[in-house]
C-alpha positions as a LaTeX table, in Angstrom:
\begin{tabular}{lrrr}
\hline
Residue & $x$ (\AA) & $y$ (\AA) & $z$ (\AA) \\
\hline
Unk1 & 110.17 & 59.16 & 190.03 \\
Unk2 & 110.85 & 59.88 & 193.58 \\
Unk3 & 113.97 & 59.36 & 193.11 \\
Unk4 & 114.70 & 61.38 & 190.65 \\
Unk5 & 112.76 & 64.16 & 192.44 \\
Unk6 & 115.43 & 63.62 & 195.42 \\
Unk7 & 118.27 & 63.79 & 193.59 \\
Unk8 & 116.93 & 67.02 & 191.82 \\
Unk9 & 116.66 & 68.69 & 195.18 \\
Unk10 & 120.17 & 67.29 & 196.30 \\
Unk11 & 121.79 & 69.17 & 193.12 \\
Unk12 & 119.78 & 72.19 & 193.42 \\
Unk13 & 120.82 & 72.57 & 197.36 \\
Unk14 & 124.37 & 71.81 & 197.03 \\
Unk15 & 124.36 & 74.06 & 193.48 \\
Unk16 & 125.11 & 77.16 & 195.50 \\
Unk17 & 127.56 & 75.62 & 197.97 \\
Unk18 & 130.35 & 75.25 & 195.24 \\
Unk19 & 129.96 & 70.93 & 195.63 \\
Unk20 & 129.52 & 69.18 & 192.82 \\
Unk21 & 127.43 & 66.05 & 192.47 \\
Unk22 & 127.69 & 62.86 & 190.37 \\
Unk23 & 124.68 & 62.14 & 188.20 \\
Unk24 & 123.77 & 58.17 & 188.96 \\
Unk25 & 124.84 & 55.93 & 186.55 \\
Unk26 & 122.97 & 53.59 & 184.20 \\
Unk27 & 122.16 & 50.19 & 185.99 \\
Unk28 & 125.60 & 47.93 & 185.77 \\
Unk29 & 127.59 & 50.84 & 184.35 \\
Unk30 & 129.67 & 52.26 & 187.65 \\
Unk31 & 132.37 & 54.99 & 186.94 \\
Unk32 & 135.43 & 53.00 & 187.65 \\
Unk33 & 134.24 & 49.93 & 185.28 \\
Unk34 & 136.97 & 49.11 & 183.20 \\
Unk35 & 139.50 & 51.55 & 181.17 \\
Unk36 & 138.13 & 55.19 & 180.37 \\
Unk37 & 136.73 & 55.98 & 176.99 \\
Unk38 & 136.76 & 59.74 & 176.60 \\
Unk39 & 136.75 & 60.75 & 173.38 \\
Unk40 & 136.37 & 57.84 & 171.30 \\
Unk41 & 135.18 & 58.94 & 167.61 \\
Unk42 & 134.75 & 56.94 & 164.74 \\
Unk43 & 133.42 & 57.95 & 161.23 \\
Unk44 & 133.53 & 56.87 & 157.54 \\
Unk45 & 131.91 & 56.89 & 154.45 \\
Unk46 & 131.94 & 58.27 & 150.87 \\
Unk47 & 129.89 & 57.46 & 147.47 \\
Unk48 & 129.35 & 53.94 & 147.84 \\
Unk49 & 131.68 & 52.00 & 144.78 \\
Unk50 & 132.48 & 48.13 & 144.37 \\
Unk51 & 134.74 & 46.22 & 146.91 \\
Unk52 & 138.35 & 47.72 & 146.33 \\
Unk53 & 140.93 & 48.32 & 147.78 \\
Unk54 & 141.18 & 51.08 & 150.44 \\
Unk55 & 137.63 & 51.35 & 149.43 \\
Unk56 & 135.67 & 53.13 & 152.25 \\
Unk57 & 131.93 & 53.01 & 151.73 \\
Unk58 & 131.35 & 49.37 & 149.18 \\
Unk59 & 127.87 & 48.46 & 147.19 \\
Unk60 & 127.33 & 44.80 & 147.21 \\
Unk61 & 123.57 & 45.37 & 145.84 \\
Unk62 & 123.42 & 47.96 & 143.09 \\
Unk63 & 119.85 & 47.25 & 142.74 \\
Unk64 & 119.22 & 48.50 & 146.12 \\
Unk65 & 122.30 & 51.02 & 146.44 \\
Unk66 & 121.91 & 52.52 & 143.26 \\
Unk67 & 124.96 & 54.50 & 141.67 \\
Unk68 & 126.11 & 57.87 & 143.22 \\
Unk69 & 124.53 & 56.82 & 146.73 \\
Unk70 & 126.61 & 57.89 & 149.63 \\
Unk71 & 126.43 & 57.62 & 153.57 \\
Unk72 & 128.27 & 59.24 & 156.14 \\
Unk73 & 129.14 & 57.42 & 159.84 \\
Unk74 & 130.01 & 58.68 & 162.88 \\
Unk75 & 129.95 & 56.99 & 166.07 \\
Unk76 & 131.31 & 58.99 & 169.34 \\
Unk77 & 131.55 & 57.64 & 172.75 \\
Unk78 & 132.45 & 58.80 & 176.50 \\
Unk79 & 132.70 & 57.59 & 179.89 \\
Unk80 & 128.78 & 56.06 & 179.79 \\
Unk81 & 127.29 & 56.92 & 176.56 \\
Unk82 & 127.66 & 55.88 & 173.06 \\
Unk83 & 126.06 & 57.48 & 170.00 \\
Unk84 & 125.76 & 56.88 & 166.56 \\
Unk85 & 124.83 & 58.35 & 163.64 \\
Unk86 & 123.69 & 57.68 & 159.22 \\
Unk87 & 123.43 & 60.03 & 156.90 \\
Unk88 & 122.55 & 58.61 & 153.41 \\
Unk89 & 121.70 & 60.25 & 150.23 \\
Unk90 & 120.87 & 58.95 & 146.72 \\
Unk91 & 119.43 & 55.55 & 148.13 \\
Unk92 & 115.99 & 53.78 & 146.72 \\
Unk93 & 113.42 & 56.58 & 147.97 \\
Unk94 & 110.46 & 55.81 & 150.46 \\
Unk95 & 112.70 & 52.20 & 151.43 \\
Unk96 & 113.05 & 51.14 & 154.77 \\
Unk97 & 116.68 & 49.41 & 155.14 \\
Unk98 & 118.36 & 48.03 & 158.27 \\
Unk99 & 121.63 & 49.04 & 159.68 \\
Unk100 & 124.06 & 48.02 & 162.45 \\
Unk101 & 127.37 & 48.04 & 163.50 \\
Unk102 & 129.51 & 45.20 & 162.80 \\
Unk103 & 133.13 & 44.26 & 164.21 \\
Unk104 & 135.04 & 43.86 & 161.43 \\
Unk105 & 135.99 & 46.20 & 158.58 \\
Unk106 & 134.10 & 45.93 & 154.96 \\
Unk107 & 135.70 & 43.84 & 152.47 \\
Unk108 & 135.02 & 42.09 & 148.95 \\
Unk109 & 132.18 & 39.86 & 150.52 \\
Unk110 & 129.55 & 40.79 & 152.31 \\
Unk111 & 130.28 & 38.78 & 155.24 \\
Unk112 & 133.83 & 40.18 & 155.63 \\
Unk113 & 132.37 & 42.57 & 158.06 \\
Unk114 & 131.75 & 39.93 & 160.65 \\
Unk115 & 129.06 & 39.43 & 162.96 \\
Unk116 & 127.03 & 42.76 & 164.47 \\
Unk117 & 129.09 & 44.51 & 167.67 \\
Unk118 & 127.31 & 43.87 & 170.86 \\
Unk119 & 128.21 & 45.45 & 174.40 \\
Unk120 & 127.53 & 42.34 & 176.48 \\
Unk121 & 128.04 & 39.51 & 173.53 \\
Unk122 & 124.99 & 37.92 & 175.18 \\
Unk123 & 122.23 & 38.16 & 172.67 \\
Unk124 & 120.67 & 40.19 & 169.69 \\
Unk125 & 118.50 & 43.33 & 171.07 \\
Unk126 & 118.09 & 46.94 & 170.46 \\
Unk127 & 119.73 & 47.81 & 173.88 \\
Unk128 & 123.36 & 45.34 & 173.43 \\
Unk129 & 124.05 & 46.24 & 169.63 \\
Unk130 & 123.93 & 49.24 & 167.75 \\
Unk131 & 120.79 & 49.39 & 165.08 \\
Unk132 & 120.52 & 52.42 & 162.79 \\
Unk133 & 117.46 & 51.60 & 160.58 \\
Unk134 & 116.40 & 54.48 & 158.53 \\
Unk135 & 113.58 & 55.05 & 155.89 \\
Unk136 & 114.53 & 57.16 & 152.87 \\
Unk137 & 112.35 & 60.62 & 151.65 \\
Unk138 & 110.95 & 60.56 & 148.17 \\
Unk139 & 115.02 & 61.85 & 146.95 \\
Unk140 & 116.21 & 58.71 & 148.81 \\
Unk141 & 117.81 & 60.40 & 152.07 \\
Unk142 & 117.41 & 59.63 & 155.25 \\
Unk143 & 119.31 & 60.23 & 158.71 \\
Unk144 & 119.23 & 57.94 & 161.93 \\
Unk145 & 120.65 & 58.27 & 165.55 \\
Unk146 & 120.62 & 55.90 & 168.30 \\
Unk147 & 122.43 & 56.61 & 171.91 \\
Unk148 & 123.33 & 53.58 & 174.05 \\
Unk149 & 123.64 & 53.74 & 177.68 \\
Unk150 & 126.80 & 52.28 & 177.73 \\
Unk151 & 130.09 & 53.28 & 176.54 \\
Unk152 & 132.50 & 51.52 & 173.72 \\
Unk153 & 135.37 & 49.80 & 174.89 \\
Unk154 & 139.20 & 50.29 & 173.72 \\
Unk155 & 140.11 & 47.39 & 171.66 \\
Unk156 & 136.97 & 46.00 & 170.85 \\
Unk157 & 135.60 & 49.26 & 168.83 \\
Unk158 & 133.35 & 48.42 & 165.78 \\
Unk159 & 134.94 & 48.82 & 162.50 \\
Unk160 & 132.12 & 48.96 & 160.08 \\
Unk161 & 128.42 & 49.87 & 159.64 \\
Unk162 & 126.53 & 47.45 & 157.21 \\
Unk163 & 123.03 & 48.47 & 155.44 \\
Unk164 & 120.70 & 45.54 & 155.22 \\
Unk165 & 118.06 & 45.06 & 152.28 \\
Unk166 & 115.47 & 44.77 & 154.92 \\
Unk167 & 114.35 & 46.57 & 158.95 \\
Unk168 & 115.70 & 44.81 & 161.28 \\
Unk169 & 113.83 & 41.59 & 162.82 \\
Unk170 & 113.20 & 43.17 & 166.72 \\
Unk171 & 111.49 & 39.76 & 168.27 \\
Unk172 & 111.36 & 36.12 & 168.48 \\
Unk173 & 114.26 & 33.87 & 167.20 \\
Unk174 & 115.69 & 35.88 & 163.82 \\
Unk175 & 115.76 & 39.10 & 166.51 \\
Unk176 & 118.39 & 41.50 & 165.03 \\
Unk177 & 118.34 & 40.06 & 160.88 \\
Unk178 & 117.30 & 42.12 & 158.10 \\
Unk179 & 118.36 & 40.31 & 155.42 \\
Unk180 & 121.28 & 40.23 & 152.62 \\
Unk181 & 123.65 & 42.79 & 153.09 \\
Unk182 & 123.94 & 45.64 & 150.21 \\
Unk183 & 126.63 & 47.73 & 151.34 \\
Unk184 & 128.79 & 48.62 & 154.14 \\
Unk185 & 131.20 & 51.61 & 155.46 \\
Unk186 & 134.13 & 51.18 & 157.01 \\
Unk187 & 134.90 & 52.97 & 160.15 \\
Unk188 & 138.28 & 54.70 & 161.79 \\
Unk189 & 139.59 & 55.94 & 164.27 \\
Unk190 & 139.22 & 60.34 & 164.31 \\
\hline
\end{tabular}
């Protein structure tokens, strides 16, 4: 906190002298660490259909996607931060399903979308991977966000979003499961 209160003073002193100063970075995250990622956007989705070609937003679980559900994906990043964002409608109402970014685009199987995208590839946690979990209104809607304090990387971008049957495990040794997956978007490059 005193910190903080420092650097508050700092900026509010040099805000009338025409200097600009440099908010800290998150721990590990300096400003020249690796290649700059301004701008990066990703999005995707659709009405959710079978695995087809070209298809952008797959069922694998009509059961728990049921037909005419639809989600929408975006996922923006800059130099530090990285957000994320669901928007579902039509799912099972007052259901609690996992999500997470994965590294590989959807496909016919399930697993086609690879393992879950993590920052550090070190282990399964909140703060390395991107979890979206959402619980649906009584219509079956639901939005989530999540913001990481780090920044995606050129050329190892996540390419797909995957809804899980169950919330996501957040301890002990199944940290980061929630079960089969029932459907998954596919995400691009805006």
């Amino acid at each position: 906190m005193r910190i903080l209160g420092v650097l508050a003073a700092v900026v509010l002193l040099c805000a009338g002298c025409g200097e600009q100063v440099a908010a800290p970075h998150p721990a590990g995250h300096s400003p020249s660490a690796g290649p700059s990622v301004e701008g990066i956007r990703l999005a995707g989705g659709g009405t959710f259909t079978r695995p087809a070609p070209r298809a952008s937003a797959i069922v694998y679980d009509t059961a728990l996607v049921p037909s005419g559900a639809s989600a929408q994906v975006t996922v923006e990043s800059g130099a530090v931060l990285a957000t994320a964002t669901v928007i579902v409608k039509g799912m099972l109402h007052s259901r609690t399903y996992g999500a997470h970014l994965h590294v590989n685009p959807c496909g016919f199987k399930p697993e086609d979308s690879g393992p879950h995208y993590q920052h550090s590839h070190t282990r399964a946690s909140a703060e390395n991977e991107v979890w979206l979990d959402f619980t649906t209104d009584v219509r079956g809607d639901a939005i989530a966000t999540t913001t990481q304090d780090w920044a995606l990387v050129p050329g190892r971008l996540p390419r797909s979003l995957v809804i899980h049957a169950k919330p996501t495990r957040t301890s002990g040794a199944e940290a980061g499961t929630a079960g089969p997956r029932v459907a998954c978007v596919t995400l691009t490059e805006r």
